[in-house]
KEGU-840466 format. One record per residue (C-alpha): x, y negated, z; residue number from 1; chain; residue in one letter. Coordinates in pm, 1 decimal. Layout:
N
R         px         py         pz   pos   unit   code
R          X          Y          Z   NUM      A      a
...
//
This chain:
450
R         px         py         pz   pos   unit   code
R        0.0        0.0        0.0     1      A      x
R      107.3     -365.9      -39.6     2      A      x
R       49.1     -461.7      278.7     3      A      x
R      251.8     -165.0      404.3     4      A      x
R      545.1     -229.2      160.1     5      A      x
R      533.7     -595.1      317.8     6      A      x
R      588.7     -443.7      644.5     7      A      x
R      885.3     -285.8      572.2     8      A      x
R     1011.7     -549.5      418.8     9      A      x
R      965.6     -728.7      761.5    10      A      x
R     1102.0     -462.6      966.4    11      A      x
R     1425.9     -509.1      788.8    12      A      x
R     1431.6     -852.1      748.3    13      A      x
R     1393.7     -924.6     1113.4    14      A      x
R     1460.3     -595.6     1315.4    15      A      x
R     1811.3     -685.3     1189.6    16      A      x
R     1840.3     -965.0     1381.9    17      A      x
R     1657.4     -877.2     1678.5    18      A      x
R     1784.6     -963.5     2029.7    19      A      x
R     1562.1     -767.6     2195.6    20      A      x
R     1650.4     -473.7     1942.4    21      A      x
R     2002.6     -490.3     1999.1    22      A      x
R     1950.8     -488.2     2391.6    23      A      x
R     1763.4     -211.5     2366.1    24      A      x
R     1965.8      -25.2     2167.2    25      A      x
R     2259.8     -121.2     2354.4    26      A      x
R     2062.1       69.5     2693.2    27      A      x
R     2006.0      349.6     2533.2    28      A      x
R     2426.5      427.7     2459.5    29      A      x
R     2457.8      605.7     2797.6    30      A      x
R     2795.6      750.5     2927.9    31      A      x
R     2844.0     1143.2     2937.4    32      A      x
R     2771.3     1309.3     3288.8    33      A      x
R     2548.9      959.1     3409.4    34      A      x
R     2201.1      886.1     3445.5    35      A      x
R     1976.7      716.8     3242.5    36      A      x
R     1944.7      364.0     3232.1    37      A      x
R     1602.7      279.6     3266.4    38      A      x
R     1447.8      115.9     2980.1    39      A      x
R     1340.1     -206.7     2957.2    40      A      x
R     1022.6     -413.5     3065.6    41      A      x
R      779.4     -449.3     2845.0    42      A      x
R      775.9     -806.5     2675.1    43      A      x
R      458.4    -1006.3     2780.0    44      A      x
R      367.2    -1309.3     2537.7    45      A      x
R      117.5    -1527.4     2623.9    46      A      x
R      -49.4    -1675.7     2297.2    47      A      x
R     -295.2    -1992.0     2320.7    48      A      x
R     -529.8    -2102.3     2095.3    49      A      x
R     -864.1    -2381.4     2146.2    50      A      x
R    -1178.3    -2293.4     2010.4    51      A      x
R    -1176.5    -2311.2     1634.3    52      A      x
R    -1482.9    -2252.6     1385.7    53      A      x
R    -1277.6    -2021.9     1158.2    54      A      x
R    -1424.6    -1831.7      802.2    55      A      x
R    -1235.3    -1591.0      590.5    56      A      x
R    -1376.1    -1514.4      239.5    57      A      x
R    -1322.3    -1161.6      258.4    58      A      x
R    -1427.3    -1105.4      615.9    59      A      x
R    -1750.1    -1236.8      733.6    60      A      x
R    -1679.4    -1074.1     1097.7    61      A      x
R    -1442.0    -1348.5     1123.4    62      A      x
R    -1653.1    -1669.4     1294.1    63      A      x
R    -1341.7    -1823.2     1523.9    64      A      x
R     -983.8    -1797.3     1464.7    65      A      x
R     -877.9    -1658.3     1774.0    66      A      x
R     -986.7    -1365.6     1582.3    67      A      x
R     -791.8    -1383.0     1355.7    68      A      x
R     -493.7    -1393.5     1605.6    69      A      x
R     -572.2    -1124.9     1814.6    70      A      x
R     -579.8     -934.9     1485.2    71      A      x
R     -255.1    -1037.4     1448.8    72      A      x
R     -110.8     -965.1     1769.6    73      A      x
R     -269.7     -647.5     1743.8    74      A      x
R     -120.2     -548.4     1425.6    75      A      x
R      256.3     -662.1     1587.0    76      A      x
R      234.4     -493.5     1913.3    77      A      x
R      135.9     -135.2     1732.3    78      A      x
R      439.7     -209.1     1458.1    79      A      x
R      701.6     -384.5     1669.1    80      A      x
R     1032.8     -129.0     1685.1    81      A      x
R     1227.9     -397.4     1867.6    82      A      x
R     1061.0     -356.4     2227.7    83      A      x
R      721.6     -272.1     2378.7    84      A      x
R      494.1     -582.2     2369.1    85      A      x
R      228.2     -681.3     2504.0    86      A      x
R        4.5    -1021.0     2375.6    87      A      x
R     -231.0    -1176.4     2551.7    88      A      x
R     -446.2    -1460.4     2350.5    89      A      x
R     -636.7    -1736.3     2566.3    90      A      x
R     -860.6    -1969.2     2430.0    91      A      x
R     -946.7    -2295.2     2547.0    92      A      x
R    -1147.3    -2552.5     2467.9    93      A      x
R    -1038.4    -2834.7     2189.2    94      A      x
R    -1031.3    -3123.7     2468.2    95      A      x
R     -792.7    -2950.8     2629.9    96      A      x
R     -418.4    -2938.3     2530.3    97      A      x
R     -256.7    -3083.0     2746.2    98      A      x
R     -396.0    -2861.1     3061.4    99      A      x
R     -362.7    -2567.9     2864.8   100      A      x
R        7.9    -2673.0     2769.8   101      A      x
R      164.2    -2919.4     2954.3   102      A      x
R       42.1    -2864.5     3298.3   103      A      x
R      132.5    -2466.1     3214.9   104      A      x
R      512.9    -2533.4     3221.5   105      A      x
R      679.4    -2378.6     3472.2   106      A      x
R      396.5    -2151.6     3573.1   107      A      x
R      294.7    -1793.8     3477.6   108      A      x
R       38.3    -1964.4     3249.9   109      A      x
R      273.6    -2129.9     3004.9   110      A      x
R      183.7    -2055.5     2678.2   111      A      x
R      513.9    -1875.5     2447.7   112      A      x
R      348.5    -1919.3     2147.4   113      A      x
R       76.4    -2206.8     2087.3   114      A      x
R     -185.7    -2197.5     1768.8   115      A      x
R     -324.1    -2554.7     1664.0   116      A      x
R     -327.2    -2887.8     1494.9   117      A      x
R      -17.0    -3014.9     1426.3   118      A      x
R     -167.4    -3405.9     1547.3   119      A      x
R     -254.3    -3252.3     1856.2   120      A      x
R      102.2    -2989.1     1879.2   121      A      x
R      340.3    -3252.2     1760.8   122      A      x
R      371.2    -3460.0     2099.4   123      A      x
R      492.7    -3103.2     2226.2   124      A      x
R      781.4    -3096.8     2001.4   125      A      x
R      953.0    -3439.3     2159.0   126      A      x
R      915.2    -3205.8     2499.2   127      A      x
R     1201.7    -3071.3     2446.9   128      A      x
R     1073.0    -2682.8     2508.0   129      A      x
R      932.1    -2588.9     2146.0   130      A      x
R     1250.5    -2426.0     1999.0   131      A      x
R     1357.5    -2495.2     1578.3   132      A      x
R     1233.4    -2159.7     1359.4   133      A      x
R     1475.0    -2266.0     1070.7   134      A      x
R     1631.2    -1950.1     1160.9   135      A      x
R     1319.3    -1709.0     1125.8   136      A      x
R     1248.5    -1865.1      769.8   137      A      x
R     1404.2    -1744.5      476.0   138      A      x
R     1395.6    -1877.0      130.0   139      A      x
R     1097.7    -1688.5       55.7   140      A      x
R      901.3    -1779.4      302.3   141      A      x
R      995.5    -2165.2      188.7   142      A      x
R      915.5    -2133.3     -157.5   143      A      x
R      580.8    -2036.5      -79.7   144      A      x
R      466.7    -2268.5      129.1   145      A      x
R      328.4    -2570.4       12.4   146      A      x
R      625.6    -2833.1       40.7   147      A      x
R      412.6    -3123.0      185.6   148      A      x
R      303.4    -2878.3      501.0   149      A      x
R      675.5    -2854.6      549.7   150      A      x
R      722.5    -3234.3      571.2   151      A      x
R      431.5    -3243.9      785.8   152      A      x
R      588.4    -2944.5     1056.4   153      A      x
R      941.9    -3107.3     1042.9   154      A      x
R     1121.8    -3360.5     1283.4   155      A      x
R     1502.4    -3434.4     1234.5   156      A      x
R     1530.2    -3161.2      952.5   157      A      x
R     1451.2    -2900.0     1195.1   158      A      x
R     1118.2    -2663.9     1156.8   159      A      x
R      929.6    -2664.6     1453.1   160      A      x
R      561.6    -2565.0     1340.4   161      A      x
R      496.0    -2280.6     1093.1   162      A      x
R      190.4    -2412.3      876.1   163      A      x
R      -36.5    -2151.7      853.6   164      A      x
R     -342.2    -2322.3      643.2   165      A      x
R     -485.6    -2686.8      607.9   166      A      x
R     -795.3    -2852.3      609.6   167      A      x
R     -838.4    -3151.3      390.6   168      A      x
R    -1078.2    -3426.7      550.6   169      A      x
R    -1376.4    -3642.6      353.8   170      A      x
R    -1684.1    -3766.2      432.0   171      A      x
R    -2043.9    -3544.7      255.8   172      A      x
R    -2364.1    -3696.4      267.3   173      A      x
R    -2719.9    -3559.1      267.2   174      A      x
R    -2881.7    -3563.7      -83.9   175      A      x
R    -3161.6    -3587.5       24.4   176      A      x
R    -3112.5    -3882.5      256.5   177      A      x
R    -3017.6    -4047.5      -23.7   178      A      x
R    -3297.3    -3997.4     -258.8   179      A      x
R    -3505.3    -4178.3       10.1   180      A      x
R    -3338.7    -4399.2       25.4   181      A      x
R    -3304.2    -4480.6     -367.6   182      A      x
R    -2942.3    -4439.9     -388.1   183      A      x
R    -2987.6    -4130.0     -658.1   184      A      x
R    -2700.6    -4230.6     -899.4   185      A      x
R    -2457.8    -4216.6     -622.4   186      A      x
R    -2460.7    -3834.8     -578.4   187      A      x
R    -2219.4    -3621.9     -780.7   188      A      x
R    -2232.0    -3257.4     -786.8   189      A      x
R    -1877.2    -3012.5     -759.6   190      A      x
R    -1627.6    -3362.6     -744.0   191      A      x
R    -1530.2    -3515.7     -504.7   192      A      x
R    -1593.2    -3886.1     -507.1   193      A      x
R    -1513.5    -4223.1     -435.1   194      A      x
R    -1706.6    -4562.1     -366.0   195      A      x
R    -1546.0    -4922.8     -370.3   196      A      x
R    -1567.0    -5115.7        0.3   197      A      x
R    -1863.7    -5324.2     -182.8   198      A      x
R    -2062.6    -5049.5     -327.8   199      A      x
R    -2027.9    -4835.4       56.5   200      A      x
R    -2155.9    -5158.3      201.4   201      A      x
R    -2433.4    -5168.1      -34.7   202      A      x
R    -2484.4    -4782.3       21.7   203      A      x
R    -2522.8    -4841.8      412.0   204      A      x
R    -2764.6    -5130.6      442.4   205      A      x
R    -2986.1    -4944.2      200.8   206      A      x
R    -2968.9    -4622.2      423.3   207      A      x
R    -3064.4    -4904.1      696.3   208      A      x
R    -3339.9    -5043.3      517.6   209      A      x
R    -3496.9    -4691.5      407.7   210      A      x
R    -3412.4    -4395.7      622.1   211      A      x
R    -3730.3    -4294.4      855.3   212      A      x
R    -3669.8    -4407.2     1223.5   213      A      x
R    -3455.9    -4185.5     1392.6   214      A      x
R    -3226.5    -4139.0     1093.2   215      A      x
R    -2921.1    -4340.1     1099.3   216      A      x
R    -2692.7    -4369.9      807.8   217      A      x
R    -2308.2    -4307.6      928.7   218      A      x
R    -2128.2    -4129.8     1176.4   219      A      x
R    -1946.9    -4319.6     1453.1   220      A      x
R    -1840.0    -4230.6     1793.4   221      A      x
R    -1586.6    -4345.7     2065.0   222      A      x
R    -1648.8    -4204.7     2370.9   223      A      x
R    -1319.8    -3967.9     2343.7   224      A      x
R    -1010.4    -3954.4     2138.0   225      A      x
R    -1198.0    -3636.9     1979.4   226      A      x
R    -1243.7    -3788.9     1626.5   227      A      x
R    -1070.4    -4070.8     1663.3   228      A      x
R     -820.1    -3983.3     1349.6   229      A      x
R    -1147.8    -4041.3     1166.6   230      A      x
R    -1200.9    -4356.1     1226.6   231      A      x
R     -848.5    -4489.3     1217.1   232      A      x
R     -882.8    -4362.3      892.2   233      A      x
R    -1181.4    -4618.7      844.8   234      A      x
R     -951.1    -4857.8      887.6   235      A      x
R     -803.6    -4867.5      514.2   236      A      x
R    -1107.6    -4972.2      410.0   237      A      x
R     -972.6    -5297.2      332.2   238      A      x
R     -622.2    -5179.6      175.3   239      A      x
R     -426.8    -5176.4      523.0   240      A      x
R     -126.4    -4961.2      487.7   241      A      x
R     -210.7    -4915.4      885.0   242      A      x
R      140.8    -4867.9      991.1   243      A      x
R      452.2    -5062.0      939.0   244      A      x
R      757.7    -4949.3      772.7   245      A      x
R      904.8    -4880.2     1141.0   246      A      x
R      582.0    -4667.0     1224.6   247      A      x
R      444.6    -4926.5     1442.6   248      A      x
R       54.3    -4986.6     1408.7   249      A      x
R      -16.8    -5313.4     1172.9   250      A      x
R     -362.5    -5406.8     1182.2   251      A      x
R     -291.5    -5782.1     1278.8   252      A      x
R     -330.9    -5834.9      904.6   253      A      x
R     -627.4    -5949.2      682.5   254      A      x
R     -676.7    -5628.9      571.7   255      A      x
R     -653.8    -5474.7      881.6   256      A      x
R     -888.7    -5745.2     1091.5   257      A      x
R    -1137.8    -5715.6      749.1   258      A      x
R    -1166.3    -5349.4      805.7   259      A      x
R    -1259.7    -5420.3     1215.7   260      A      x
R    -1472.3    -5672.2     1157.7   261      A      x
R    -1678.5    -5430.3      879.1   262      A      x
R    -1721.0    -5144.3     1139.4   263      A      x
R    -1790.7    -5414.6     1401.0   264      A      x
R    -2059.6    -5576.2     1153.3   265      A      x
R    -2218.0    -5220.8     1129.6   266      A      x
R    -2335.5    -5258.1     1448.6   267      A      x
R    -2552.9    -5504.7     1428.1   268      A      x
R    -2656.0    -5409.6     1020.9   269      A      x
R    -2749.5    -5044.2     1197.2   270      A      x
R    -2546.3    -4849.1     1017.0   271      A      x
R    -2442.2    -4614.0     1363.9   272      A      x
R    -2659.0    -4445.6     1572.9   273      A      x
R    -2744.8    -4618.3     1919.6   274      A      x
R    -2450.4    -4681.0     2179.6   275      A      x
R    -2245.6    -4488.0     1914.3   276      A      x
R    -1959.6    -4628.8     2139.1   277      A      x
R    -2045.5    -4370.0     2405.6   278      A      x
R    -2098.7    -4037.0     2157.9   279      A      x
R    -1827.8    -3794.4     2084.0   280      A      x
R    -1789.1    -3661.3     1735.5   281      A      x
R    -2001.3    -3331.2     1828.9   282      A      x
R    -2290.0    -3549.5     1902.4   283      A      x
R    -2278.7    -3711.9     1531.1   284      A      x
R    -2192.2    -3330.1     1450.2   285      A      x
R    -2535.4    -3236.9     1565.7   286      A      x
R    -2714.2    -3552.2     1430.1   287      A      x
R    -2634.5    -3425.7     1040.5   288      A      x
R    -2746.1    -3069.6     1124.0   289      A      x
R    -3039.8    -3207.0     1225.0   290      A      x
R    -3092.5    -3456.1      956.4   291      A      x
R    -3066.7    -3724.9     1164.7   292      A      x
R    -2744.4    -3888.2     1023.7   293      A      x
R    -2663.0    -3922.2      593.9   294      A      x
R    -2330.4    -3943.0      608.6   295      A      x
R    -2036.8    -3734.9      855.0   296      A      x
R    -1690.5    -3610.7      824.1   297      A      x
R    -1632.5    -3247.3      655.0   298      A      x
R    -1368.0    -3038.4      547.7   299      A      x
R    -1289.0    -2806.3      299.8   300      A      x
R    -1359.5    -2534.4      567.8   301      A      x
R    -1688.7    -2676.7      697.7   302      A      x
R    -1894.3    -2749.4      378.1   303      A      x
R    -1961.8    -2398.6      291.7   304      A      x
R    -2274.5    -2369.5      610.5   305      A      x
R    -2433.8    -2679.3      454.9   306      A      x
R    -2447.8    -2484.6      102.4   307      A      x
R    -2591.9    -2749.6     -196.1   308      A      x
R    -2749.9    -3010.5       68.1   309      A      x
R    -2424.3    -3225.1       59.6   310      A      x
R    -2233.8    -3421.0     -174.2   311      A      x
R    -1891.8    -3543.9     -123.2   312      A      x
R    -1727.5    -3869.0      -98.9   313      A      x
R    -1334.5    -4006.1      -10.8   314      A      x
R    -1329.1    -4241.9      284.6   315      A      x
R    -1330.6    -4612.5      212.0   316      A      x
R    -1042.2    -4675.5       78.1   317      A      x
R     -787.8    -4986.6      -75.9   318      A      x
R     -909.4    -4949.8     -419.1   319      A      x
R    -1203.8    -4735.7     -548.6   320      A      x
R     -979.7    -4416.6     -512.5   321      A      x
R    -1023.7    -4412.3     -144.3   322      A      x
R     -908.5    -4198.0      100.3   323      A      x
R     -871.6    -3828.9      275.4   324      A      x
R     -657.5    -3677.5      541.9   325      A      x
R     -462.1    -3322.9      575.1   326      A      x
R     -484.9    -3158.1      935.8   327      A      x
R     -180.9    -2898.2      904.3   328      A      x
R     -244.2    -2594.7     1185.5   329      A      x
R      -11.6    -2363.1     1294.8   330      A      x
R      240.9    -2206.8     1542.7   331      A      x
R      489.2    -2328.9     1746.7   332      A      x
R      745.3    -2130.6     1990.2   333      A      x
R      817.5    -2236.2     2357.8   334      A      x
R     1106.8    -2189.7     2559.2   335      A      x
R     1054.6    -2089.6     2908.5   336      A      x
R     1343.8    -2000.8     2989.4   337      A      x
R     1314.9    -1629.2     2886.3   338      A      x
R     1558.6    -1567.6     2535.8   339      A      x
R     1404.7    -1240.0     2490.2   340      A      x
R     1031.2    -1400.7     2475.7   341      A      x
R     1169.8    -1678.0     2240.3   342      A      x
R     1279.1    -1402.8     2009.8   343      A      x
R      973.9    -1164.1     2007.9   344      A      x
R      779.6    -1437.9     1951.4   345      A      x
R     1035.1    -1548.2     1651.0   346      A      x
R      986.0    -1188.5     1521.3   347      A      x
R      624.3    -1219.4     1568.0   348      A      x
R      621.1    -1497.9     1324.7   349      A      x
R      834.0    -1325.1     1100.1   350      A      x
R      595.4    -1039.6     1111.3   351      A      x
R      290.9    -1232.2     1006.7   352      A      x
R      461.5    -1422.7      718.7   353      A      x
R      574.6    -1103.8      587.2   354      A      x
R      159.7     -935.4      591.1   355      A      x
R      -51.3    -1033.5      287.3   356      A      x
R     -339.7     -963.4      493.0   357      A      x
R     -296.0    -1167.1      790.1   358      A      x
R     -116.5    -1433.5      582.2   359      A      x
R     -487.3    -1403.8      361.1   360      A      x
R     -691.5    -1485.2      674.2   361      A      x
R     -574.9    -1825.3      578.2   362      A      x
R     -841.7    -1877.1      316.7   363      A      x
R    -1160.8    -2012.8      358.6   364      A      x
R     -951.7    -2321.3      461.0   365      A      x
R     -641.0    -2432.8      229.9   366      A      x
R     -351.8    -2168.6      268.2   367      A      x
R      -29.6    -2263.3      347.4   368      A      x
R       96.5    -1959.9      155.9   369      A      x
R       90.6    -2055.9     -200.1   370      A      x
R       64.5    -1693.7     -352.3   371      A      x
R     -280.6    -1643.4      -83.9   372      A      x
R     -396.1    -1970.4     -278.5   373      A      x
R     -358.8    -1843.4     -604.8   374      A      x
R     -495.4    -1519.9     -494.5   375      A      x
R     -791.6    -1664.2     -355.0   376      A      x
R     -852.5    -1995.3     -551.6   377      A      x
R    -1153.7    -1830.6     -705.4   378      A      x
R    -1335.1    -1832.7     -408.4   379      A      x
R    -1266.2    -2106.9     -202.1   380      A      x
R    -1524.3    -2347.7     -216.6   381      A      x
R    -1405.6    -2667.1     -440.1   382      A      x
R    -1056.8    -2491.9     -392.6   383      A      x
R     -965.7    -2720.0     -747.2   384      A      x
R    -1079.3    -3047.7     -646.9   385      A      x
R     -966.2    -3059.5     -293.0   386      A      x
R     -621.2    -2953.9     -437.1   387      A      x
R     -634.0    -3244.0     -693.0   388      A      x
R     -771.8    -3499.4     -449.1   389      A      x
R     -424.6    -3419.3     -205.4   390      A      x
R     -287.9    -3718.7     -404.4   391      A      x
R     -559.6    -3968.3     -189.1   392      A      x
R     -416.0    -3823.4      150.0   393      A      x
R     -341.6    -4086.7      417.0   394      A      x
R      -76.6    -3984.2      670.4   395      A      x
R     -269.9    -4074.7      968.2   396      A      x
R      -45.9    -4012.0     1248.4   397      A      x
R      328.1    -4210.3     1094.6   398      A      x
R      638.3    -4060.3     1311.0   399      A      x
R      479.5    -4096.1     1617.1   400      A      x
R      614.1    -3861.7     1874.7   401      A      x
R      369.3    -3934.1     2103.5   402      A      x
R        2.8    -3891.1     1922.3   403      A      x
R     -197.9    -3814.6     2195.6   404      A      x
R     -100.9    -4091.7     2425.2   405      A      x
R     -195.2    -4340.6     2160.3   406      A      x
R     -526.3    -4140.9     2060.1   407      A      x
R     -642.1    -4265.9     2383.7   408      A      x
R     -550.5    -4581.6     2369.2   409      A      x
R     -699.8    -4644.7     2025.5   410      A      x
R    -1046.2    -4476.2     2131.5   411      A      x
R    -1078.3    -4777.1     2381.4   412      A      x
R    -1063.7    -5070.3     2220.5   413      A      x
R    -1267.3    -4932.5     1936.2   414      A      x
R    -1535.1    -4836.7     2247.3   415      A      x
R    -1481.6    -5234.6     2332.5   416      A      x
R    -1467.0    -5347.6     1959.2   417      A      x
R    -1801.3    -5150.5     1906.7   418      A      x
R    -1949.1    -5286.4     2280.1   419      A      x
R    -1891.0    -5683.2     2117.2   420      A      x
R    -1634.1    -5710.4     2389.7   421      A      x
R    -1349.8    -5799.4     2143.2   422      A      x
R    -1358.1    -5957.6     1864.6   423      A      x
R    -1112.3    -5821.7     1520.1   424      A      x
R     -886.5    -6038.9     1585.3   425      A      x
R     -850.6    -5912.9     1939.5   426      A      x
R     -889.1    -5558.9     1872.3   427      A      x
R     -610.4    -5557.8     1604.4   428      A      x
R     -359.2    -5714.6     1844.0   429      A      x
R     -465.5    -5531.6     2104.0   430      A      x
R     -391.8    -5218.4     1934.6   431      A      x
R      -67.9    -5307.9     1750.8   432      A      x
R       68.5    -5409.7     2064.0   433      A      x
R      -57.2    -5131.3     2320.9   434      A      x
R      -23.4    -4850.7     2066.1   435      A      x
R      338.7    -4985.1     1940.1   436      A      x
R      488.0    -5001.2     2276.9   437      A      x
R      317.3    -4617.6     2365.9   438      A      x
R      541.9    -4522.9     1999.0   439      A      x
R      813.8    -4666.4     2118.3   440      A      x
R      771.9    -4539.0     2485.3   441      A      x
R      788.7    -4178.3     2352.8   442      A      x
R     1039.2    -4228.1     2116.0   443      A      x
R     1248.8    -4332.9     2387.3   444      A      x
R     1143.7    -4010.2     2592.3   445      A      x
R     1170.1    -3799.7     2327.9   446      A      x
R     1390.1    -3489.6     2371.5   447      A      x
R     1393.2    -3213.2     2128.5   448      A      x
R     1468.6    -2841.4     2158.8   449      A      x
R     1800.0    -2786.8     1908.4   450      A      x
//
């Protein structure tokens, strides 16, 4: 079988270089006319992953991908020759990270191999206890994945995330929210497409003016930093680059105070649902299930439950292109302080990215692995056009090493900015400076694992 001929493959590549191989290998050369050594103990990896909606086109079992790592661990603890293993996955929930991570170090709890978002993973890297896989990759493995999730799971030419698929972010609306509303020759069927600031303004006040009551045309939220990449992604709606060429925030700009003052103006033109500065996304989430909301984030893994009710549509944008965003997941490898884990888990890695099957698991989102992708292109749901529309991505996080600390920042002084407690003006300086000087704090604090 393929998938058994990939194995083998693996077991050379990396039983080769195996520490934990070699050390038990080394126990077993026993002098004549002495006991045994006794063997060694089992190697226990602890595997965390939050709460994912997951779909695989060839497995409809698959609803979460937890699954789809305990199948994985699974497979490597029954075919691992370097050691016994046992793998434990934990889930937990998306909100979070940092107690399932952070406040784990130095306890029985702390995760050796972590499954995620690479916005969410990356402020782990600049901890200084996720450990470089350059040396579990070979050129193989490279070629096939897609260079720009390399760029995206690299810091100081060092790997330290291995992409394992991507989901490309744009906004669908409800058809038939819009044919109540009149707009008709605005929906486009199998594209993906793209509205000028002008014509998305004109777009929202009709929703306004013609949805029943109850119905509200556009997602918005701020109660959390869940989401929040969303709407800083909102904020090119004007043509502001966002950051600066140092990776500092740069909204104290026209087009940065233009694109404030238009979310700010939706307020009061009803374009969010009520007190949309206290919802999280998951309440908006719930609002277009219901039909309750036109117009919400999706991704190329999400649109498939909503089947032909949707069309889709770049966020505002600088021109009439517009924009979208990549979220990159993966794995990452910690060190705590146990070389044996760090390499089992290495070898774990290897082991997947040497398994068509678990590597195919991938699809149903974007695959990472280029040869799953053309294997599977067929039937991936607008596999083609989310492919071609890669070249409106916005890189929505810069070289910040410290994401998460300026997530929560930014999520309150859009909560004041939609409250009326700020004005633009005061929002955009409020974030360039807060949010520049939390950059700059962790790049200052950053310490990386060589």
């Amino acid at each position: 079988m393929v998938r058994d001929a990939h194995r083998e493959r693996g077991r050379r590549r990396w039983g080769g270089r195996s520490l934990t191989a070699a050390v038990l290998a080394i126990a077993l050369v026993v002098p004549l006319g002495c006991s045994a050594m006794p063997s060694e103990e089992p190697v226990h990896l602890l595997i965390k992953v939050p709460r994912t909606s997951h779909d695989a086109i060839f497995d409809d079992s698959i609803t979460e991908v937890d699954q789809v790592v305990s199948r994985m661990a699974e497979a490597f603890e029954r075919d691992y020759e370097g050691a016994e293993v046992n793998i434990e996955v934990e889930v937990f929930e998306q909100n979070q990270y940092d107690a399932a991570v952070v406040d784990a170090f130095d306890t029985e709890e702390a995760p050796d191999v972590l499954y995620g978002d690479y916005f969410n993973m990356s402020t782990y890297i600049h901890t200084g206890r996720v450990v470089p896989l350059d040396d579990a990759i070979d050129e193989e493995w490279r070629e096939d994945v897609f260079d720009y999730l390399w760029a995206m799971s690299t810091v100081d030419d060092r790997v330290y995330m291995m992409p394992y698929l991507a989901r490309q972010n744009v906004l669908a609306y409800k058809k038939d929210l819009f044919v109540q509303a009149g707009l008709e020759r605005y929906i486009q069927d199998g594209v993906i497409g793209s509205w000028t600031l002008e014509e998305w303004t004109f777009i929202l006040d009709a929703l306004t003016t013609n949805l029943p009551e109850n119905v509200y045309p556009m997602m918005m939220y701020a109660a959390s930093s869940q989401g929040d990449t969303h709407i800083m992604t909102l904020l090119r709606s004007a043509g502001s680059s966002f950051f600066d060429e140092d990776g500092h925030f740069a909204l104290s700009t026209p087009e940065g105070i233009a694109a404030l003052r238009w979310i700010q103006d939706g307020v009061d033109r009803g374009w969010f649902p009520p007190h949309s500065e206290n919802l999280e996304i998951e309440a908006c989430s719930s609002l277009f299930r219901q039909d309750q909301l036109a117009i919400y984030m999706v991704n190329n893994a999400s649109i498939g439950r909503y089947g032909d009710t949707i069309g889709l549509v770049n966020f505002p944008g600088p021109d009439e292109e517009g924009c979208a965003t990549t979220f990159v997941s993966g794995f990452e490898v910690f060190d705590n302080g146990d070389p044996r884990k760090v390499q089992v888990a290495k070898d774990f890695l290897a082991y997947v990215y040497d398994d068509e099957e678990l590597l195919g698991y991938a699809a149903g989102a974007l695959p990472a692995s280029r040869s799953v992708a053309e294997r599977s292109a067929d039937r991936i749901p607008l596999f083609d056009q989310f492919m071609e529309n890669r070249r409106h991505v916005v890189d929505f996080t810069g070289s910040n090493p410290d994401t998460r600390a300026v997530r929560e920042i930014f999520h309150g002084v859009i909560h004041d900015l939609l409250m009326d407690f700020v004005t633009p003006e005061e929002a955009a300086a409020a974030l360039d400076e807060r949010c520049s000087r939390a950059i700059d704090e962790g790049v200052a604090s950053s310490t990386l694992h060589l």
